[in-house]
C-alpha positions as CSV (number, residue, x, y, z in Angstrom):
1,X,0.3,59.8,-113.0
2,X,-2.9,58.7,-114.5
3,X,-2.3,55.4,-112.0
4,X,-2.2,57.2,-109.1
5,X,-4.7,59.9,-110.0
6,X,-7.0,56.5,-110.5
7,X,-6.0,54.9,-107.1
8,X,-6.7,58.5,-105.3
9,X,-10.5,58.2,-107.1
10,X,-11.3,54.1,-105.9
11,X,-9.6,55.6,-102.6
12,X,-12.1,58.3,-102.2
13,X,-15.1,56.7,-103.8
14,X,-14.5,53.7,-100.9
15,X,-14.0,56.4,-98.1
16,X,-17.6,58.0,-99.4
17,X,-19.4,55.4,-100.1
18,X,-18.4,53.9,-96.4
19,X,-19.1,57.5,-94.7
20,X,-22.7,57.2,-96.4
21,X,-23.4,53.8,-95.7
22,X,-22.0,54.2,-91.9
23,X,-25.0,57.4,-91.5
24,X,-27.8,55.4,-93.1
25,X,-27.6,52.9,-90.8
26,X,-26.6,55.4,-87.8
27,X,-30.1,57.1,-89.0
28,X,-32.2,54.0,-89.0
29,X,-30.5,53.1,-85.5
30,X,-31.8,56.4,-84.3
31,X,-34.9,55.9,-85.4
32,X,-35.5,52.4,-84.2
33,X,-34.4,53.4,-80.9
34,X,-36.6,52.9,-77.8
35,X,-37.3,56.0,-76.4
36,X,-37.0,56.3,-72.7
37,X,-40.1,55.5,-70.7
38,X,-40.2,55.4,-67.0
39,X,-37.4,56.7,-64.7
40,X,-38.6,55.9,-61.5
41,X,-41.1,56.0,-59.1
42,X,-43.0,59.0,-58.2
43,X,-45.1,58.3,-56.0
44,X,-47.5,55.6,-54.1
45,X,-50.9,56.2,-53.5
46,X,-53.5,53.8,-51.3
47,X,-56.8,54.0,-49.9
48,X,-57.8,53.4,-46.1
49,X,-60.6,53.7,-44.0
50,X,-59.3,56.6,-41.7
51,X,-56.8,59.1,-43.5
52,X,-55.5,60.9,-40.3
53,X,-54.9,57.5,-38.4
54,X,-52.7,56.0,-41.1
55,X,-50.8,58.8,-41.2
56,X,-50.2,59.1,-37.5
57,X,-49.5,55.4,-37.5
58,X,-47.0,55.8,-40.1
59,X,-45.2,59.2,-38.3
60,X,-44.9,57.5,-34.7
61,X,-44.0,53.7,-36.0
62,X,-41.7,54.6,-39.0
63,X,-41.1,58.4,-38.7
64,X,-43.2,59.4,-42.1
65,X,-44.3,63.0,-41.7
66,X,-47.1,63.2,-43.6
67,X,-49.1,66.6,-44.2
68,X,-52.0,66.8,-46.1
69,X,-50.7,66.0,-49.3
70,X,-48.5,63.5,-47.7
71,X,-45.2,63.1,-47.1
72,X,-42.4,64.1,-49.8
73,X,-39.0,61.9,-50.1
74,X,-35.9,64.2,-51.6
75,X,-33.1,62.9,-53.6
76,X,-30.2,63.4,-56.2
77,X,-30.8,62.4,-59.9
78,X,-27.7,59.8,-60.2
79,X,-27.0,60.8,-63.7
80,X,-27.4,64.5,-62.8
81,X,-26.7,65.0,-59.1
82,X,-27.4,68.8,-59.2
83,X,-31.0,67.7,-60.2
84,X,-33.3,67.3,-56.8
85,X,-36.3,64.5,-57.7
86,X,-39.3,64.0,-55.4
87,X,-41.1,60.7,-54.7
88,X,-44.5,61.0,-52.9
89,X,-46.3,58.8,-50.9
90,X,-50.0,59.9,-49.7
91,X,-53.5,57.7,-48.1
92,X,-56.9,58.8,-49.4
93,X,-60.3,57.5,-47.7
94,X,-62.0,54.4,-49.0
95,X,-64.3,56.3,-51.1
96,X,-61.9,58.5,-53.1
97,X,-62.8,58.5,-56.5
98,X,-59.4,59.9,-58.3
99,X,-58.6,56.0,-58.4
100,X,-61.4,55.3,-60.7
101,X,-62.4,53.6,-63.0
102,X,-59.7,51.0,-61.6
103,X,-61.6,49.4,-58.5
104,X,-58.0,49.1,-56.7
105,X,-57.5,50.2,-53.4
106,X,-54.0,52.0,-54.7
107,X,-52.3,53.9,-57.3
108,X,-48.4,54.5,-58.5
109,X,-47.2,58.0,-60.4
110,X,-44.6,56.8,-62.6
111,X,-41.7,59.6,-63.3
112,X,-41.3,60.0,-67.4
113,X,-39.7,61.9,-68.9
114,X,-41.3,63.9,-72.7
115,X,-44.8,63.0,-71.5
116,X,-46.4,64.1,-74.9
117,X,-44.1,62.0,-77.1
118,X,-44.8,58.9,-74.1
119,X,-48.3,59.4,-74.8
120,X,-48.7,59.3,-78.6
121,X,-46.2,55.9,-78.6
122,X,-48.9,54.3,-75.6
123,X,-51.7,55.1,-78.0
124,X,-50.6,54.1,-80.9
125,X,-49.8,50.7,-79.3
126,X,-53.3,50.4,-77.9
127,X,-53.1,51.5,-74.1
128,X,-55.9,53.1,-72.5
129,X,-55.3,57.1,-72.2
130,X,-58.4,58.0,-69.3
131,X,-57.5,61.6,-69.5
132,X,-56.0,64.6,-71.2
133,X,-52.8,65.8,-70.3
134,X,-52.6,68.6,-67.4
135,X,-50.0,70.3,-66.3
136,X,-49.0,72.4,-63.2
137,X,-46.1,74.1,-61.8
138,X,-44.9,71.0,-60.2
139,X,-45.0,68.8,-63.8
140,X,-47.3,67.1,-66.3
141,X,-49.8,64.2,-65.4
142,X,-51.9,62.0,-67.6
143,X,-53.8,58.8,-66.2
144,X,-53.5,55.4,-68.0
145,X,-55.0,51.5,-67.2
146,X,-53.0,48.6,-67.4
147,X,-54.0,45.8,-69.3
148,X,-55.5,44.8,-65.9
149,X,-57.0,47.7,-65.1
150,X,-55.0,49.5,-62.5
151,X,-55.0,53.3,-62.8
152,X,-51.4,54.6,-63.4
153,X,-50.3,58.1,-63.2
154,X,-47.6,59.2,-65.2
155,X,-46.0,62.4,-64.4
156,X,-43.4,64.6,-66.2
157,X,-42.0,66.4,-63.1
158,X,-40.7,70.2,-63.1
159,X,-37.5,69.2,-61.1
160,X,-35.4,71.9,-60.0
């Protein structure tokens, strides 16, 4: 009895100590775990010497209907097809200043997702936050440089 009782406690100790040893590391995997950073593209941004001409240009050569914001592209989320996403694409004259202080004629919006927690990671590895974030009903935006200093846009959208 005292045998088996003995084999039933190694048994146990080994099916414990495995369990433990299995969530410490499933823990530190968790932790150490890129979070997700971009998901796509939200929209594309450029300047041009007359606004109302490019967009014209664009609608009769390549069918882009473009209001005054621009023209809106709709699709399906692949991992979530009931989600609808939004890519924009929009011209601005040659002396718009919501590209600065990049001196590039263009900018991309990157889609994020968890902008706040994208933010604290970028700063704590050095990159250039230009602004606070803002948010509207449409999403969350903050602007960023790249290490060459092109003004990105990240945006947290409010998908339906």
């Amino acid at each position: 009895m005292k045998k088996v009782s003995l084999i039933l406690l190694v048994i146990t100790a080994f099916f414990v100590s495995g369990f433990a040893v299995k969530t410490i590391i499933t823990n530190q995997n968790i932790k150490t775990a890129r979070m997700k950073k971009v998901t796509g593209i939200g929209g594309i941004f450029f300047k041009c010497k007359d606004p109302n001409k490019v967009k014209e240009w664009y609608n009769k050569h390549l069918g882009l209907d473009a209001g005054p914001y621009g023209a809106s592209f709709e699709w399906r989320q692949a991992d979530a097809p009931d989600k609808k996403g939004l890519t924009q694409w929009n011209v601005n004259t040659e002396t718009a200043k919501n590209y600065e202080p990049s001196t590039k004629d263009f900018m991309i919006n990157y889609r994020v997702e968890n902008l706040e927690a994208l933010v604290e990671e970028l700063k704590k590895e050095g990159v250039t936050i230009i602004d606070k974030i803002e948010s509207y009903d449409y999403g969350k935006f903050v602007h960023i440089l790249d290490l060459e200093g092109n003004k990105i846009q990240l945006w947290e959208p409010a998908d339906e």
